[in-house]
C-alpha positions as CSV (number, residue, x, y, z in Angstrom):
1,X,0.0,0.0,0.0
2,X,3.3,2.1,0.0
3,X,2.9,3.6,-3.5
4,X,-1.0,4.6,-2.3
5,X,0.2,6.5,0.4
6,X,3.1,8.2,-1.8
7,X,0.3,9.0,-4.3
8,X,-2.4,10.4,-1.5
9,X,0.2,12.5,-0.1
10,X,1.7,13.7,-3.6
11,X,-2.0,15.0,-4.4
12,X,-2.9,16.6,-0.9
13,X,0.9,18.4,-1.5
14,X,-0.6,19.6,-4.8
15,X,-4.1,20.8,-3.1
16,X,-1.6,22.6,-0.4
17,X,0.5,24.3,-2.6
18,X,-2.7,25.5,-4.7
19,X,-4.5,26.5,-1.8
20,X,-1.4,28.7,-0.9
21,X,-1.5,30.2,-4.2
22,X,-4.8,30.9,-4.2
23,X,-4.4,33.1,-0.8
24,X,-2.2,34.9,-2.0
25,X,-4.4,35.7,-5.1
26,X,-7.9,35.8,-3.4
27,X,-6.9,37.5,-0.2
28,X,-8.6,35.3,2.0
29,X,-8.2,30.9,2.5
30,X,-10.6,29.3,-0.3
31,X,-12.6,26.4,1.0
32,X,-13.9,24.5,-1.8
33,X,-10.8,24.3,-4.3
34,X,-12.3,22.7,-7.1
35,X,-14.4,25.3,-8.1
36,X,-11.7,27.6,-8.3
37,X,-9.8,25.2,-10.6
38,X,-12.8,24.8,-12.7
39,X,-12.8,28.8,-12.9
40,X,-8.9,28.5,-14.0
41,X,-9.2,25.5,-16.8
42,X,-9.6,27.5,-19.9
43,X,-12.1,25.2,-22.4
44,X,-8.8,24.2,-24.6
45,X,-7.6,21.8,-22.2
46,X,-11.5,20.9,-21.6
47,X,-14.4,21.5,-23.7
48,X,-16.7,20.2,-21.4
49,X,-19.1,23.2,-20.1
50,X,-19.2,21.7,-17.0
51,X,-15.9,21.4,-16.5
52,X,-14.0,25.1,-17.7
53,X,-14.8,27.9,-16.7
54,X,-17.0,29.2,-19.5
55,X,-20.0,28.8,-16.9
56,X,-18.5,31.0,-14.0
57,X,-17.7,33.6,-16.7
58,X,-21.4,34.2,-16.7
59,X,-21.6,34.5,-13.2
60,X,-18.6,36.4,-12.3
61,X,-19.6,38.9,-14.6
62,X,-23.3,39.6,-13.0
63,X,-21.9,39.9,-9.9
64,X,-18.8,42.5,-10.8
65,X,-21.7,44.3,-12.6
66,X,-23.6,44.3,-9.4
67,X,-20.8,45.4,-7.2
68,X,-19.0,48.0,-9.3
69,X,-22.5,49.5,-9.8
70,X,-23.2,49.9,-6.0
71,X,-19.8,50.9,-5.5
72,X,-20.1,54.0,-8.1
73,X,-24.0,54.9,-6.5
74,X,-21.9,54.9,-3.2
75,X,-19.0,57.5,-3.9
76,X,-20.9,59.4,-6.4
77,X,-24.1,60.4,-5.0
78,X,-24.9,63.3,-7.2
79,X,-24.1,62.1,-10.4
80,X,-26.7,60.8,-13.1
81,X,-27.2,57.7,-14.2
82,X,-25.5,58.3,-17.6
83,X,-22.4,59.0,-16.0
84,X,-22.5,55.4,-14.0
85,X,-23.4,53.7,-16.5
86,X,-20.9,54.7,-18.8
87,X,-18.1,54.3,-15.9
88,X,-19.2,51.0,-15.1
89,X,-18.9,49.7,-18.7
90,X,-15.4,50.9,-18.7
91,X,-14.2,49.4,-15.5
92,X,-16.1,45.6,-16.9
93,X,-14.9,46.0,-20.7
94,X,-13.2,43.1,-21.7
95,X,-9.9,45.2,-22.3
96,X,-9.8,46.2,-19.1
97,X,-10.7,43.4,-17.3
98,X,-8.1,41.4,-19.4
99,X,-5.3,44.8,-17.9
100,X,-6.8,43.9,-14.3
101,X,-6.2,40.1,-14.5
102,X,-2.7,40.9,-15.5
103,X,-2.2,42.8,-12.8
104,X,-2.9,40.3,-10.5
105,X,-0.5,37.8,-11.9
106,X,-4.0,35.7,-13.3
107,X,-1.7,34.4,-16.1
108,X,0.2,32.5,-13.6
109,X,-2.5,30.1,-12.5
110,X,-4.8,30.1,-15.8
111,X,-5.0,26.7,-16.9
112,X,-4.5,26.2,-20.8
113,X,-3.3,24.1,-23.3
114,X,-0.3,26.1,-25.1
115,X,0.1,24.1,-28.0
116,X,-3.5,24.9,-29.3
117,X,-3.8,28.4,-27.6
118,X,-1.7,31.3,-26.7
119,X,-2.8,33.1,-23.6
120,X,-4.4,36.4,-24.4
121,X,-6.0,39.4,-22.6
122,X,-9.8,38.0,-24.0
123,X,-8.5,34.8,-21.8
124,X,-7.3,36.8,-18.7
125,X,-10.6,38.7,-18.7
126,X,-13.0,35.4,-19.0
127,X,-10.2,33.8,-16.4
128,X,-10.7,36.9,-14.1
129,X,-14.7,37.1,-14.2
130,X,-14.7,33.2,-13.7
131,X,-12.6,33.4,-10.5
132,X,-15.0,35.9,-9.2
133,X,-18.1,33.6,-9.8
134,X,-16.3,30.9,-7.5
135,X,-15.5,33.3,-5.0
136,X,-19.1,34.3,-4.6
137,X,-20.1,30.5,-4.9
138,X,-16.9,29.8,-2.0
139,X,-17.7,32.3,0.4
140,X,-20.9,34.6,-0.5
141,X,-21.7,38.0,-2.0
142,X,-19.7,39.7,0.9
143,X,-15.9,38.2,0.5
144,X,-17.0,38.5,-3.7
145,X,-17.4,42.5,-2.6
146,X,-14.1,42.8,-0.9
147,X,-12.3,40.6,-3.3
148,X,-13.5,42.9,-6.3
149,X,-12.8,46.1,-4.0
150,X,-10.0,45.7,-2.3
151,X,-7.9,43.3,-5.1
152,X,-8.8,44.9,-8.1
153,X,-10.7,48.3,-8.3
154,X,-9.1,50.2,-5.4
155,X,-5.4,49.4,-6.3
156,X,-5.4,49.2,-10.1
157,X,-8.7,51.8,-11.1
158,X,-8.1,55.4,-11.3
159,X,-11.7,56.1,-11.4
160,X,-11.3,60.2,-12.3
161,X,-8.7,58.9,-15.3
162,X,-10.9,56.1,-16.8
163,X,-14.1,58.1,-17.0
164,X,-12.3,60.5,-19.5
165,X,-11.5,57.9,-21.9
166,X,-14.2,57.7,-24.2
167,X,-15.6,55.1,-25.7
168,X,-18.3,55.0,-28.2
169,X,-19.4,51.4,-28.7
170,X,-22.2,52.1,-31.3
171,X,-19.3,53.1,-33.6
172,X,-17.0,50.2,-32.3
173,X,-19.8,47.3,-33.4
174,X,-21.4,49.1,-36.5
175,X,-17.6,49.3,-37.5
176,X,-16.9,45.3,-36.6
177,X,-20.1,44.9,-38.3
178,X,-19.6,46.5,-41.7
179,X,-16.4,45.0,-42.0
180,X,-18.1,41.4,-41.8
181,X,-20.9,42.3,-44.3
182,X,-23.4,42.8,-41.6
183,X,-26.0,45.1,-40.3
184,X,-26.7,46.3,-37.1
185,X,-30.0,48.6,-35.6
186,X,-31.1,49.5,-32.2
187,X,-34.8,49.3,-31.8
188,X,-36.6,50.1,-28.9
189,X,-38.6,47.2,-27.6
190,X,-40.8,48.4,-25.0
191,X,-40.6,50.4,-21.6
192,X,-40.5,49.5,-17.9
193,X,-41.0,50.7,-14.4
194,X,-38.3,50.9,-11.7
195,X,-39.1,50.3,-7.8
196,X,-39.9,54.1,-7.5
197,X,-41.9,54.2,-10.9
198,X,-39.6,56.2,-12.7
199,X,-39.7,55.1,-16.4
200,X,-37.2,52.8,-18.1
201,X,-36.4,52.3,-21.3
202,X,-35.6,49.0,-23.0
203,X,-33.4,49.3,-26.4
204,X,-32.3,46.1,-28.6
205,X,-29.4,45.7,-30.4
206,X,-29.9,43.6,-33.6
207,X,-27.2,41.9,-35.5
208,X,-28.8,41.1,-39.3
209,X,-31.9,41.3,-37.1
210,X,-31.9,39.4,-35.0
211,X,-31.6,40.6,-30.8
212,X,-28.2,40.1,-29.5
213,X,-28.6,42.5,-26.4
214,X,-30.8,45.0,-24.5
215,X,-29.8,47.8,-22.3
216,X,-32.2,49.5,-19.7
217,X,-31.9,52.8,-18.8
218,X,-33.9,56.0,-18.1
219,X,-32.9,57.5,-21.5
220,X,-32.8,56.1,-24.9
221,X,-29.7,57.0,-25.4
222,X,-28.0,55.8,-22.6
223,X,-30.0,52.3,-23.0
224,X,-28.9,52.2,-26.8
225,X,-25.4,52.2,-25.4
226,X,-25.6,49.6,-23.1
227,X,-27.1,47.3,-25.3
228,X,-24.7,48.0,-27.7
229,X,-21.5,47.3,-25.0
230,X,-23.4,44.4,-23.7
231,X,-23.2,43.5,-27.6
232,X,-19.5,43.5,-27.7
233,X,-18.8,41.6,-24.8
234,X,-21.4,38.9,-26.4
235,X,-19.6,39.0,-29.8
236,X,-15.8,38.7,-27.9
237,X,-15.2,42.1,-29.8
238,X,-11.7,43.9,-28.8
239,X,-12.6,47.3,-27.4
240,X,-8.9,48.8,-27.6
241,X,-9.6,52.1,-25.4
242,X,-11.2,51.2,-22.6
């Protein structure tokens, strides 16, 4: 039973050293390891759904939309929604969330196959949101705040100098769009009611037609822009100022 010893110990060594490194990226001591390694294994070394982290993606990024957004109502209690909107889709743009997994060293624990891939900032992005789903699956909406607070935003987000970057992202996919032959419209489907009645506006953003997005907000303008970021996330689009 020697060599099932040597092998038990050899894998609880592995889980030790990849609970150390996870720490030291997290913050905080992860409890349920797998999910975090699901959130690193990019789907090149497994195309199973349930398996890489193309799930947790989805997830992480509801929940950094959720607490960048409170954040911003927080610290910027005068401003309109326009203005958090459009600060918030710069801080969650794929280019930037592809600078902040860099900046936490994500590249060093993404788990890819290099022969068929090389690791790019769409990766680190999709890697980053992933990690935050299983944090807020590991240990709740509260550590998922801190982690997104405290690791990324507050030491690598100079809030005053992103807002001044613009970004037009009708342009950006009408551009990507008439490059590939394709058209694109924003329709206004219907309008809806906040929690204090004021009136919100639902706008579409249609590739040859059909809806890839929406974006809700209290103008039409600022809901036609939202549906059209949310549109280049969907598409994997490269937003380079952002």
């Amino acid at each position: 039973m020697r060599w099932l010893t040597k092998i038990t110990n050899n894998f609880s060594a592995e889980k030790r050293e990849f609970s150390k490194k996870l720490k030291y990226l997290l913050g905080y001591e992860a409890v349920n390891l797998e999910i975090y390694e699901q959130a690193l294994l990019h789907s090149s070394k497994s195309v199973e759904i349930t398996q890489n982290n193309e799930r947790l993606e989805f997830l992480g990024d509801a929940i950094l939309d959720a607490v960048i957004g409170a954040h911003l109502f927080r610290i910027y209690p005068k401003r309109e929604e326009g203005f958090l909107t459009e600060l918030r889709s710069k801080i969650v743009s794929r280019k930037k969330l592809g600078e902040l997994g860099k900046a936490i060293k994500l590249d060093n624990y993404i788990n890819y196959d290099e022969k068929k891939v090389v690791l790019s900032n769409r990766m680190l992005g999709n890697a980053l949101e992933a990690v935050v789903g299983a944090v807020y699956l590991d240990a709740g909406y509260a550590q998922s705040e801190k982690f997104i607070l405290d690791k990324l935003l507050k030491p690598h987000i100079n809030l005053d100098t992103i807002f001044q970057t613009e970004v037009n992202y009708k342009s950006i996919l009408l551009e990507w769009a008439q490059k590939r032959g394709k058209s694109v419209s924003f329709e206004m489907a219907n309008t809806e009611y906040d929690q204090v009645e004021e009136r919100l506006f639902v706008m579409e953003a249609r590739l040859n037609g059909s809806v890839v997005s929406t974006g809700k907000a209290r103008s039409k303008k600022v809901a036609g822009k939202e549906a059209a970021r949310k549109a280049i996330r969907k598409l994997g689009i490269v937003v380079e100022k952002a």
